[in-house]
One Martini backbone bead per residue (centre of mass of N, CA, C, O) as a GRO file, in nm:
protein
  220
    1UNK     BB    1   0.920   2.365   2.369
    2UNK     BB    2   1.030   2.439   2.086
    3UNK     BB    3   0.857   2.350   1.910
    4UNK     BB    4   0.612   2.495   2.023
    5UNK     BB    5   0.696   2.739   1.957
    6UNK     BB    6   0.753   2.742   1.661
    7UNK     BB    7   0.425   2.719   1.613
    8UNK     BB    8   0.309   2.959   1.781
    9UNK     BB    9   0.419   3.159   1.562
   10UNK     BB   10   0.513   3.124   1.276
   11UNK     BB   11   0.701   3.280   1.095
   12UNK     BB   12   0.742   3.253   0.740
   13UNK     BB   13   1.052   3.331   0.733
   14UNK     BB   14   1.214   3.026   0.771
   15UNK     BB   15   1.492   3.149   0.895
   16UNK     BB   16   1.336   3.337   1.157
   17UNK     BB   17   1.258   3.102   1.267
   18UNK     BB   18   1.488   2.925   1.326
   19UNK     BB   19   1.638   3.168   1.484
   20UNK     BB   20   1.396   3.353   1.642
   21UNK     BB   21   1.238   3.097   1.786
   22UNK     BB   22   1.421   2.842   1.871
   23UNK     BB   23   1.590   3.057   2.012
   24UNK     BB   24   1.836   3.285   2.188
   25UNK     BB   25   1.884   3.587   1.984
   26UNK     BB   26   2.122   3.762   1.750
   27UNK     BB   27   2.036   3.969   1.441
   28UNK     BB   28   2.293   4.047   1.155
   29UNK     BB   29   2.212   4.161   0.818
   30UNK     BB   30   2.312   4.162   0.530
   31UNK     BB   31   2.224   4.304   0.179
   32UNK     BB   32   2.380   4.294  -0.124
   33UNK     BB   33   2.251   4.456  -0.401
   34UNK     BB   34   2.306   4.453  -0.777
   35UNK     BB   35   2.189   4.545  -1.047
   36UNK     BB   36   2.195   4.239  -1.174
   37UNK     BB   37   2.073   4.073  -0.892
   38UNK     BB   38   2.321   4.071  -0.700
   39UNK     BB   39   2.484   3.926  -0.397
   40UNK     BB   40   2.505   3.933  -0.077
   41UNK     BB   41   2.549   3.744   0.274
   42UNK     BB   42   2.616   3.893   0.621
   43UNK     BB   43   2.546   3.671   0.898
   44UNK     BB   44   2.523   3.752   1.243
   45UNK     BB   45   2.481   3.537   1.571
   46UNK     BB   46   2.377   3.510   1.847
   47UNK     BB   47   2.407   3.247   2.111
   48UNK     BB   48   2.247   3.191   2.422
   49UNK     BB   49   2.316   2.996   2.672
   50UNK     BB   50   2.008   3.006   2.789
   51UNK     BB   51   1.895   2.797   2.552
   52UNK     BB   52   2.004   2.505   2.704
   53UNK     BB   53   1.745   2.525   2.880
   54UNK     BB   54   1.558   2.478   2.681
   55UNK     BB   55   1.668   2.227   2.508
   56UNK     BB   56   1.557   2.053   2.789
   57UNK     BB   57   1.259   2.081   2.755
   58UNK     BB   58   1.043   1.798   2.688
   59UNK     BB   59   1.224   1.636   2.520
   60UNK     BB   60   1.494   1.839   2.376
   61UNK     BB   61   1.808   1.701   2.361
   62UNK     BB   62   1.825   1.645   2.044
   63UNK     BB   63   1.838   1.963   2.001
   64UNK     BB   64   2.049   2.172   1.853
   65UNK     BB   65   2.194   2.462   2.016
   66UNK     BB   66   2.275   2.521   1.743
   67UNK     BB   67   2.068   2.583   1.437
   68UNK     BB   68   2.310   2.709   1.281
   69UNK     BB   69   2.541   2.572   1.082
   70UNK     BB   70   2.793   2.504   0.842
   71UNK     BB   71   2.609   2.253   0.745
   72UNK     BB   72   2.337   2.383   0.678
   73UNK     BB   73   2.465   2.580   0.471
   74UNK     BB   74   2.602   2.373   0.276
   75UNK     BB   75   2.266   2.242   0.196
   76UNK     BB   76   2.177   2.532   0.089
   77UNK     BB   77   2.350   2.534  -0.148
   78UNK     BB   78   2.289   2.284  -0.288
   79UNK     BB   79   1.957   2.340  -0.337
   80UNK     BB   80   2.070   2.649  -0.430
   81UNK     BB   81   2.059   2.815  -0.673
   82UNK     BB   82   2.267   3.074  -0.681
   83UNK     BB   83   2.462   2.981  -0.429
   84UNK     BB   84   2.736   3.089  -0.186
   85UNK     BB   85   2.995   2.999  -0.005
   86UNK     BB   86   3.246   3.218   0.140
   87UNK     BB   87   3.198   3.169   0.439
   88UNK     BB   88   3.285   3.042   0.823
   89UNK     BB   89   3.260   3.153   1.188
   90UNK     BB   90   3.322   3.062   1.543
   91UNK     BB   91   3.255   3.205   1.911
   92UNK     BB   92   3.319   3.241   2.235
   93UNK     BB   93   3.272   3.482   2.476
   94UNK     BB   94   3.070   3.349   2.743
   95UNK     BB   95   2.742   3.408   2.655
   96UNK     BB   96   2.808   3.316   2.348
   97UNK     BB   97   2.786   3.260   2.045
   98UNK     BB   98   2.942   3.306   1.739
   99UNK     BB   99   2.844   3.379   1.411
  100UNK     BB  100   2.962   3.409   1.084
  101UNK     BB  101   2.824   3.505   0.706
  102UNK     BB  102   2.902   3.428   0.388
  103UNK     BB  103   2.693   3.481   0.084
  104UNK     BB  104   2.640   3.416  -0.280
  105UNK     BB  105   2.459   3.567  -0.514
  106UNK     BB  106   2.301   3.545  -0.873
  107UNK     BB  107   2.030   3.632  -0.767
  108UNK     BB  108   1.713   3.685  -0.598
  109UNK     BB  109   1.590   3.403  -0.596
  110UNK     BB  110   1.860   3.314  -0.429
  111UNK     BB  111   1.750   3.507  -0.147
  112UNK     BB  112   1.480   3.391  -0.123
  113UNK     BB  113   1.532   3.092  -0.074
  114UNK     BB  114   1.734   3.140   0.183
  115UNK     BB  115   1.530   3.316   0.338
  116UNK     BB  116   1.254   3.105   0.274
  117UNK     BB  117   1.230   2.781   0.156
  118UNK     BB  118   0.906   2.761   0.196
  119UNK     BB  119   0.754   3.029   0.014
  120UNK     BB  120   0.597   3.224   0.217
  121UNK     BB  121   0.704   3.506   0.307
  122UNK     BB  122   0.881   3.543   0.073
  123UNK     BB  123   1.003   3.812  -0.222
  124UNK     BB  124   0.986   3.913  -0.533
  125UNK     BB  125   0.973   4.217  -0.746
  126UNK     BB  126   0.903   4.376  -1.107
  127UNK     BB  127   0.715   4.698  -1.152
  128UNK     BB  128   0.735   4.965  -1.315
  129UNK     BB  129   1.074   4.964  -1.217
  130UNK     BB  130   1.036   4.813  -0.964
  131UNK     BB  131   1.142   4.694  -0.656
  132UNK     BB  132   1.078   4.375  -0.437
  133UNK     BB  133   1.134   4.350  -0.125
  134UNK     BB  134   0.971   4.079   0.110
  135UNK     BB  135   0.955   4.022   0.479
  136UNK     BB  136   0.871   3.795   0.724
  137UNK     BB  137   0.907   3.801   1.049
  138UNK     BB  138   0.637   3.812   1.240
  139UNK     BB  139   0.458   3.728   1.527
  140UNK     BB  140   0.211   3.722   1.759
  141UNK     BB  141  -0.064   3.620   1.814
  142UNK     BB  142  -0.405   3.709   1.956
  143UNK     BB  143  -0.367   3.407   2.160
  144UNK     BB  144  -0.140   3.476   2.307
  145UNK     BB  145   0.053   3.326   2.584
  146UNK     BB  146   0.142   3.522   2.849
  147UNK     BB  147   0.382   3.351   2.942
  148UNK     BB  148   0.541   3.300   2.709
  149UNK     BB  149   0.627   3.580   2.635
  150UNK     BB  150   0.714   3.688   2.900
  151UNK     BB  151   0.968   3.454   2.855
  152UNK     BB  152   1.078   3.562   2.587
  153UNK     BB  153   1.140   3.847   2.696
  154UNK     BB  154   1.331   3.763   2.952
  155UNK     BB  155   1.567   3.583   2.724
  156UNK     BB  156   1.586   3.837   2.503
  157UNK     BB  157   1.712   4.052   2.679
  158UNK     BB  158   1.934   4.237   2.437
  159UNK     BB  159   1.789   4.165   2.132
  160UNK     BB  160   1.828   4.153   1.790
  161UNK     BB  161   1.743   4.274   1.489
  162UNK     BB  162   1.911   4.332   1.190
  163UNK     BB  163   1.881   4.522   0.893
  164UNK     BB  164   2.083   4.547   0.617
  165UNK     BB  165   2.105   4.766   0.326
  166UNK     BB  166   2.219   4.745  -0.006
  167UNK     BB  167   2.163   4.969  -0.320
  168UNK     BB  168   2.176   5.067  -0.644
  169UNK     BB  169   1.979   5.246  -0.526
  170UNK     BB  170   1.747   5.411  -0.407
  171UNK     BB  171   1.535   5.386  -0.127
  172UNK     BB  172   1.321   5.175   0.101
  173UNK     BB  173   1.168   5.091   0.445
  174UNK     BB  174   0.865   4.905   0.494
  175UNK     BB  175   0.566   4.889   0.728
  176UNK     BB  176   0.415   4.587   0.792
  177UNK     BB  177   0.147   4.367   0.813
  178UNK     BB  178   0.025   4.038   0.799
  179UNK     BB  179  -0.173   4.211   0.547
  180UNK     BB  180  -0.014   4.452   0.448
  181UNK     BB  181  -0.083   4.702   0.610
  182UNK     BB  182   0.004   4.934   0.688
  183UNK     BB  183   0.225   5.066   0.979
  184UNK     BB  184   0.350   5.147   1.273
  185UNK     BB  185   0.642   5.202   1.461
  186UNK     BB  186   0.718   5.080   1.705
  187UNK     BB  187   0.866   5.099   2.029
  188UNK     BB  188   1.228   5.044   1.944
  189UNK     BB  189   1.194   5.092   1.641
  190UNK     BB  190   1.415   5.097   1.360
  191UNK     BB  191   1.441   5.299   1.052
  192UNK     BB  192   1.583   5.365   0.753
  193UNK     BB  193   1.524   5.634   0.527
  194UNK     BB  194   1.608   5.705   0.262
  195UNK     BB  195   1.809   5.535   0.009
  196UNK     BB  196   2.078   5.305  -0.003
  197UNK     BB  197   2.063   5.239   0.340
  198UNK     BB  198   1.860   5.065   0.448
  199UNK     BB  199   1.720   4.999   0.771
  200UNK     BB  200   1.651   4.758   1.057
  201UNK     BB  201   1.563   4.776   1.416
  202UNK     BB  202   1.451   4.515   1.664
  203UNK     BB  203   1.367   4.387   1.975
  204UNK     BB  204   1.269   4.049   2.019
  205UNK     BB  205   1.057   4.124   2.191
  206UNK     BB  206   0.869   4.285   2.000
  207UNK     BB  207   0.862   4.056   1.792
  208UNK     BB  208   0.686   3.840   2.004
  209UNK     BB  209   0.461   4.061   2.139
  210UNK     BB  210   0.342   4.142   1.814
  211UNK     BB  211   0.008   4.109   1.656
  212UNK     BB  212   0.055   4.239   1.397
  213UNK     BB  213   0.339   4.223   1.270
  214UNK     BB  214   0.602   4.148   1.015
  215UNK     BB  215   0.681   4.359   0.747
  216UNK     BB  216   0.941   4.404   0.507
  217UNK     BB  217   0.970   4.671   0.250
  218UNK     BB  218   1.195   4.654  -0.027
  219UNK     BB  219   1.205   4.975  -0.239
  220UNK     BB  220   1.384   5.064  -0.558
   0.00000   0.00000   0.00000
């Protein structure tokens, strides 16, 4: 069943790919970029108990119940120059695990490679004067099967992603399609900017169920 899942949305950006579509949870992430592209990536994820009961369908029982732990960070940061893991830890409240996850970062080309990994969905670029951070949140495709989203809009109810930015400068945060079209943004979703901390928040539903896709282009 994960498996499958994971293939069926398959959104770019290959963080949210495995934090977003194996399990059910929720994520909240600061990104502190300072004006030499530096700066720091504070990450907390809640991973609900309903997903051990996913993780044993189909024979996926070898596959573990929280997707990223600290070892997977510590991998990560080996893999990835200008990377570096400042603090790691989890606890349950007893519907979640809870991860917080602080990781620093020298350059922006290792926040999109940690955010990225697979190179297909994240960019960083700086072009007259502007920089541009933009992320492939994912969405459903448009042959979307009616009982699996029904599934997961069912299982992820009540859960979020947030992304907060702070900027070294005034910025924005634009939402497009995954064809990169300017889109409107859909009832749930909420933007914020512009300004110094521009942030996107919209609850794992919306982003499960939208065949427009998401992409979130951050812009200063």
């Amino acid at each position: 069943m994960i498996k499958r899942v994971a293939r069926f949305f398959a959104p770019a950006a290959a963080l949210f790919v495995f934090l977003l579509m194996v399990s059910c949870i929720g994520i909240e992430t600061g990104i502190n970029i300072r004006s030499n592209g530096s700066g720091t990536i504070d990450l907390e994820y809640r991973l609900s108990h309903a997903a051990e009961s996913l993780g044993k369908l189909d024979g996926n029982e070898g596959w573990p119940i929280v997707p990223v732990g600290k070892t997977d960070f510590q991998r990560s940061v080996q893999r990835i120059e200008g990377l570096r893991l400042k603090s790691f830890s989890s606890r349950d409240d007893g519907k979640n695990m809870i991860n917080k996850v602080r990781l620093e970062f020298s350059r922006p080309e290792a926040l999109v490679r940690f955010l990225d990994p697979l190179g297909e969905g994240a960019s960083y670029t700086e072009q007259d004067g502007k920089k541009r951070l933009t992320l492939n949140l994912g969405g459903a495709p448009e042959n979307a099967d009616p009982q699996l989203l029904e599934l997961f809009k069912t299982v992820t109810e009540g859960y979020e992603i947030i992304l907060k930015f702070s900027l070294p400068k005034d910025g924005q945060a634009l939402l497009r399609d995954r064809q990169g079209n300017s889109r409107t943004v859909p009832a749930g979703v909420e933007i914020s900017g512009p300004g110094k901390k521009p942030s996107f928040k919209a609850p794992l539903s919306v982003i499960l169920s939208d065949t427009q896709g998401f992409s979130l282009e951050i812009v200063w």
